[in-house]
Rosetta silent file (secondary structure, phi, psi, omega in degrees, C-alpha in Angstrom):
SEQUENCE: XXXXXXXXXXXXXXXXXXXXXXXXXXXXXXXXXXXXXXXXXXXXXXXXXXXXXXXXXXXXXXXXXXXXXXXXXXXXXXXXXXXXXXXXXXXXXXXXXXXXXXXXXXXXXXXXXXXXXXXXXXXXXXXXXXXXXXXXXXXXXXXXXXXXXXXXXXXX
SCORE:     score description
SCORE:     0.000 S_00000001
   1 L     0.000  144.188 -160.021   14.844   53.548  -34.064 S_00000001
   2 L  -108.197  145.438 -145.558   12.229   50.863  -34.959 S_00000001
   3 L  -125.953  158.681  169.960    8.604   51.847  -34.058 S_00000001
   4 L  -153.297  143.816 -159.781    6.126   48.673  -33.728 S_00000001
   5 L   -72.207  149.847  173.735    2.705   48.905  -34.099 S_00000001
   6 H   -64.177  -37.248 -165.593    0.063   48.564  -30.747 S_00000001
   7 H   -81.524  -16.346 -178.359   -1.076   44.783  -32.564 S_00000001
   8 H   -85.887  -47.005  162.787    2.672   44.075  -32.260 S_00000001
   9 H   -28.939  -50.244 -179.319    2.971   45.240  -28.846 S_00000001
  10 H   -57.495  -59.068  162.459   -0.122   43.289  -27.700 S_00000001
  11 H   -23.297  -62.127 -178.144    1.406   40.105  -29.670 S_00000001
  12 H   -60.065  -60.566  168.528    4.330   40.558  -27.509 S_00000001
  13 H   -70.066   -8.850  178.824    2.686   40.974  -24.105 S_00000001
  14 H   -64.051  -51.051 -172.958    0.477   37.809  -24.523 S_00000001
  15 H   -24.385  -58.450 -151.765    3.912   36.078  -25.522 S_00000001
  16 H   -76.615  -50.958  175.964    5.836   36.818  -22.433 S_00000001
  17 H   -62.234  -28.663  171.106    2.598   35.759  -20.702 S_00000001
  18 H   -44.568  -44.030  179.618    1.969   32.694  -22.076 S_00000001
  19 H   -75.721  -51.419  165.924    5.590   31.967  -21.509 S_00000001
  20 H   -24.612  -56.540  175.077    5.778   33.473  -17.953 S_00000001
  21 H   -84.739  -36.704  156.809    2.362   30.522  -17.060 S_00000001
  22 H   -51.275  -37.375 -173.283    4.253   28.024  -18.622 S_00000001
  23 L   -96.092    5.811 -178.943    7.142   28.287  -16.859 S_00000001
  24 L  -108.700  -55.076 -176.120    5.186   28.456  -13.358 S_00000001
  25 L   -85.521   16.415  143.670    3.147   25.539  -14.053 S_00000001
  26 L   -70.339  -46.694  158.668    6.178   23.794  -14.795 S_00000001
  27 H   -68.005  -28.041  166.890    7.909   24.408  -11.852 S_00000001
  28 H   -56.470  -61.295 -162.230    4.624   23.883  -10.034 S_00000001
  29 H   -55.605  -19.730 -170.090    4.475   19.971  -11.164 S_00000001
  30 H   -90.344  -25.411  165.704    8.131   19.302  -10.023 S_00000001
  31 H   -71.394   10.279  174.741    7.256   20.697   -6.294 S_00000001
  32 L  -106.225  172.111  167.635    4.000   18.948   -5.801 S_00000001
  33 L   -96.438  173.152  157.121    3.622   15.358   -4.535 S_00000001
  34 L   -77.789  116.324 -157.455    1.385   12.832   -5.690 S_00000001
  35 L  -100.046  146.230 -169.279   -1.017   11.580   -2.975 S_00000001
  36 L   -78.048  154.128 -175.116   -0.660    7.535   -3.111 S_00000001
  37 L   -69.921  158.947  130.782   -4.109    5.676   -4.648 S_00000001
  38 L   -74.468  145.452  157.328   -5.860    3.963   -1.876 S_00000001
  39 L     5.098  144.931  135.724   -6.667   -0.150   -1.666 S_00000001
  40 L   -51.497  157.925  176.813   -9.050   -1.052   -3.548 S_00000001
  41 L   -66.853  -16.742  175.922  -12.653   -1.445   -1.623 S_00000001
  42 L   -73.324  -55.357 -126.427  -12.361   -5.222   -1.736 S_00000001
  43 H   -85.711  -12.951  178.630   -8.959   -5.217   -0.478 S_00000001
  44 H   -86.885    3.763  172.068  -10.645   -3.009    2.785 S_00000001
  45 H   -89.775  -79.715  170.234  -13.369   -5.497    2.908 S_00000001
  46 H   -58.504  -22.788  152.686  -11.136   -8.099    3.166 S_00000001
  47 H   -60.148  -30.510 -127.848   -8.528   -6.736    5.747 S_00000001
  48 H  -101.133  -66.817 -162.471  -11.461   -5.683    7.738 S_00000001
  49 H   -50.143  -41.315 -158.815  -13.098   -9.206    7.858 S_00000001
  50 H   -79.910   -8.676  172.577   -9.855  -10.778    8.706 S_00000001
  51 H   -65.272  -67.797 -168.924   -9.191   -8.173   11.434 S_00000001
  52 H   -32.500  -51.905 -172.182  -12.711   -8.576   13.016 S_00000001
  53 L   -64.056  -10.714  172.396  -12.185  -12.680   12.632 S_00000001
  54 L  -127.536   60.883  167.979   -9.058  -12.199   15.038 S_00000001
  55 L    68.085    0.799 -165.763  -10.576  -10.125   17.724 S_00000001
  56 L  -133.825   65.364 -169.606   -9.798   -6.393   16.594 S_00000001
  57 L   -64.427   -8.324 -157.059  -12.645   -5.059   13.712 S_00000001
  58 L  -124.086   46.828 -178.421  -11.058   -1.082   14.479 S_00000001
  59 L   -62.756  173.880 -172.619   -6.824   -1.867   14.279 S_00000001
  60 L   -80.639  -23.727 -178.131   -4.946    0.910   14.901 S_00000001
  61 E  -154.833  162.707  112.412   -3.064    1.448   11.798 S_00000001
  62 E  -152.361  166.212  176.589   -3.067   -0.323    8.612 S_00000001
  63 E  -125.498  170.862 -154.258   -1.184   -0.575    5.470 S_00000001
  64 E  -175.111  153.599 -164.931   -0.979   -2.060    2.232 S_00000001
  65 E  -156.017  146.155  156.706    1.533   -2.353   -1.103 S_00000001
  66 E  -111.952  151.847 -175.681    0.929   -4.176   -3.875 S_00000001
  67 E  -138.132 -153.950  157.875    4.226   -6.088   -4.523 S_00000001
  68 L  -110.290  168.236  176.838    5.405  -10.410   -5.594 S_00000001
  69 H   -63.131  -17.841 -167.233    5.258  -12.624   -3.528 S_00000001
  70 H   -87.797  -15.875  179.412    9.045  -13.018   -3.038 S_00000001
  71 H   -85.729  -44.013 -162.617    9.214   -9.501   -1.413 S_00000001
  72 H   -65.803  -37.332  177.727    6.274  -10.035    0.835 S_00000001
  73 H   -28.438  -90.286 -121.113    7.144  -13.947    2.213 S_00000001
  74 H   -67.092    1.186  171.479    9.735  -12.881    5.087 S_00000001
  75 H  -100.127  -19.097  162.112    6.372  -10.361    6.542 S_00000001
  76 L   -96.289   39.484  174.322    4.503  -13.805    6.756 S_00000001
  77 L    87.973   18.563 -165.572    7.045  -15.760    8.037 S_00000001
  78 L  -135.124  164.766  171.386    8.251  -17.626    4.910 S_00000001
  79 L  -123.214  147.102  159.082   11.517  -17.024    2.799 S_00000001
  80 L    -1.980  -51.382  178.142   11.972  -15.932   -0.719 S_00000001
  81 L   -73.925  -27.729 -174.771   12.801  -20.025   -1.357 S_00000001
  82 L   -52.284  126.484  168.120    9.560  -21.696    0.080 S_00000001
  83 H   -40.575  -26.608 -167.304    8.128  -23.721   -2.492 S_00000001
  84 H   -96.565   -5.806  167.213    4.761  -21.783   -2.264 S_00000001
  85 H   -97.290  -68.844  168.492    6.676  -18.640   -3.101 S_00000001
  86 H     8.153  -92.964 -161.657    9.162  -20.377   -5.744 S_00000001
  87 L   -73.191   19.850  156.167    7.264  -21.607   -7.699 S_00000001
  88 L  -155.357   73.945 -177.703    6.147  -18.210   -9.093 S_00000001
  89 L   -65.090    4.586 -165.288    8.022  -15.393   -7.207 S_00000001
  90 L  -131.269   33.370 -172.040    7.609  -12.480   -9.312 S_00000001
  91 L  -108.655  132.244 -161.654    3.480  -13.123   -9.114 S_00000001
  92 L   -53.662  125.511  154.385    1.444  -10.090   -8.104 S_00000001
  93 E  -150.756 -177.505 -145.954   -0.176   -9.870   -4.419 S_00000001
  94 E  -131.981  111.909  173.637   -1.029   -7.158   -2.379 S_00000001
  95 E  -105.734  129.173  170.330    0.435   -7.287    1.500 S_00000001
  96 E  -127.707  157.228  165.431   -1.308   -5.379    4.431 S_00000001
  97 E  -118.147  131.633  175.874    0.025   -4.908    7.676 S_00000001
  98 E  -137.206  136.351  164.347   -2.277   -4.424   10.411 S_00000001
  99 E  -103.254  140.290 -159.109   -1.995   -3.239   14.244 S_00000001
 100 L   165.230 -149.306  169.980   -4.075   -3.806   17.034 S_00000001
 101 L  -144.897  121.765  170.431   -5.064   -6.745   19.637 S_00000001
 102 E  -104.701  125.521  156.729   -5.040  -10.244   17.863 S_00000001
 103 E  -110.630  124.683  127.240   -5.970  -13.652   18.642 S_00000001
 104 L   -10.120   60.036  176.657   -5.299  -16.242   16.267 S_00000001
 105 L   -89.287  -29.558  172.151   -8.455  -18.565   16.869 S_00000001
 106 L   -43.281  -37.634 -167.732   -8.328  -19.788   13.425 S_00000001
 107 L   -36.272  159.583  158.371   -4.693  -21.440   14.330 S_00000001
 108 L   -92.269   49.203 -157.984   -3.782  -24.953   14.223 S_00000001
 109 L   -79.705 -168.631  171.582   -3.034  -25.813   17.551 S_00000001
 110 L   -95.102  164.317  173.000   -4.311  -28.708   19.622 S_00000001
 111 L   -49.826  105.478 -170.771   -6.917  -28.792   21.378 S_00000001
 112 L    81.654   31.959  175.196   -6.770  -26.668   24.689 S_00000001
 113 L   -83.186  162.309 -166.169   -3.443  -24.857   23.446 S_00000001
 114 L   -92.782  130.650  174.565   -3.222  -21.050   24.704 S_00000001
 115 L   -64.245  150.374  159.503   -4.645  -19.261   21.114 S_00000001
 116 L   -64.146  114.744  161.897   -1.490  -17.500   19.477 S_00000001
 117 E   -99.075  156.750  177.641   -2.022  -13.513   20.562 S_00000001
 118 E  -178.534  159.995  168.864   -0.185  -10.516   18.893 S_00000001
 119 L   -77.755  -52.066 -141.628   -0.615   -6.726   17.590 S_00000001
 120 E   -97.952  156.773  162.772    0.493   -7.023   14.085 S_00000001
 121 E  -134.440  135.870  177.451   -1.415   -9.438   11.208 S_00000001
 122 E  -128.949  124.307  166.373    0.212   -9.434    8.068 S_00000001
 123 E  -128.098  141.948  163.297   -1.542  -10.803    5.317 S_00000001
 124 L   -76.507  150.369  163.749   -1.330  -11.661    1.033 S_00000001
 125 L  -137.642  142.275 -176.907   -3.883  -11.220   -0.838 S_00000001
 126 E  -100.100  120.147 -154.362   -4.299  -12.351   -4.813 S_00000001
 127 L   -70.380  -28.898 -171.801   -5.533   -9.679   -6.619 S_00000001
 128 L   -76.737  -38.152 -177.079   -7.686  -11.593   -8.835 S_00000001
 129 L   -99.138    5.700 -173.588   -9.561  -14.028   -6.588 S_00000001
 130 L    40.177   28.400 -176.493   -9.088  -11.324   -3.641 S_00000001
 131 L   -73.843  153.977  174.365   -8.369  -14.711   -1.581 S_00000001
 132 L   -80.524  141.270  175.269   -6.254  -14.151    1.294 S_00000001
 133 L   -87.038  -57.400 -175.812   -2.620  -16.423    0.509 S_00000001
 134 L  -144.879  133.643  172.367   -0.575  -15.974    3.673 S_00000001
 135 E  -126.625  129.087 -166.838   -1.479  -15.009    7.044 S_00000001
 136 E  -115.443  151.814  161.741    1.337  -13.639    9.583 S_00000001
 137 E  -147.325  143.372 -158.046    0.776  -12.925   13.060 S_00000001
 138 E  -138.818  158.467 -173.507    3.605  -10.791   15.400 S_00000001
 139 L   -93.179  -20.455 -163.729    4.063   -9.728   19.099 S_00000001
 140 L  -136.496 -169.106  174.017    6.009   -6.504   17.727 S_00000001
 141 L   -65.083  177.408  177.280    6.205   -4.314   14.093 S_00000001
 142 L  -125.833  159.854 -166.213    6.967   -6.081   11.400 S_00000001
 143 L  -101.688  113.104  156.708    9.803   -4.975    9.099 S_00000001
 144 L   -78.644   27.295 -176.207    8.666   -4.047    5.569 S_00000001
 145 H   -56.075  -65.782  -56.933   11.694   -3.195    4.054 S_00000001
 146 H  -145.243  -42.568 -165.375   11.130   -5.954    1.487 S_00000001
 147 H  -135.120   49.532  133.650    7.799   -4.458   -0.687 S_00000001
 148 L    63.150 -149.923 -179.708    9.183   -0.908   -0.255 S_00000001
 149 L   -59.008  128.680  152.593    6.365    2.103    0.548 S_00000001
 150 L   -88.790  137.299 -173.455    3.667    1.088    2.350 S_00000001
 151 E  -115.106  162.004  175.230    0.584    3.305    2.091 S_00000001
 152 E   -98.651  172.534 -174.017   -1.626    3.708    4.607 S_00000001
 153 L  -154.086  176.384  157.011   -5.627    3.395    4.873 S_00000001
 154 L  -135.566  176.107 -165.063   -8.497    3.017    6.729 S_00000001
 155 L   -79.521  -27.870 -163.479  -11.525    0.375    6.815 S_00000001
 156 L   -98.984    0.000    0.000  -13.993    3.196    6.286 S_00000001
């Protein structure tokens, strides 16, 4: 029978703990989630303004992705082929969806047309010049299938 010394013993239990907290905080990282980043503060500046500018400064929900432009067209009304989507479809912008009560005073109707009302506003944004691109406006949800997870935020 093989006899081992108390410094080998010790040696040993650190081992198995050391392995023992390895193997926990490995299995920890594959059960946690990730919490999603929020929007930049511009991009909540600018949803905010553009709520406020169509009647609603408080919507009810919004959300936000950054995706290209070719997934985001069909939430403002445009398809994947429109020339202002074309010509560079794989070009970064960042689509929020917002709910609430909208009016469209900005629109281009004629003069003494009933403004265009709606809950949802979906708008691009460019990340670099944080200009808004495309502006959507909808009576119902909008589908977002298109630019994947949407995360959500608030203006504050």
């Amino acid at each position: 029978m093989r006899v081992i010394s108390k410094r080998q013993a010790v040696v040993a239990v650190c081992l198995l703990v050391a392995t023992a907290a390895a193997v926990s905080v490995a299995l920890a990282g594959t059960t946690t989630t990730t919490k999603p980043a929020p929007p930049p503060d511009w991009l909540k500046e600018v949803a905010g303004r553009v709520a406020a500018a169509d009647g609603d400064g408080s919507p009810a929900t919004l959300r936000f992705a950054l995706t290209t432009a070719q997934a985001a067209a069909p939430l403002v009304g445009l398809t994947p082929g429109d020339p202002s989507v074309e010509a560079d479809h794989d070009r970064a912008e960042y689509v929020v969806v917002m709910t609430g009560t909208f009016e469209d005073v900005n629109s281009f109707s004629p003069s003494g047309a009933v403004v265009p009302k709606g809950t949802c506003i979906t708008i691009t944004v460019d990340p670099s010049t944080h200009a808004v691109r495309d502006f959507g406006l909808d009576s119902g949800a909008v589908d977002t299938s298109t630019v994947g997870a949407m995360t959500p935020f608030t203006l504050r």
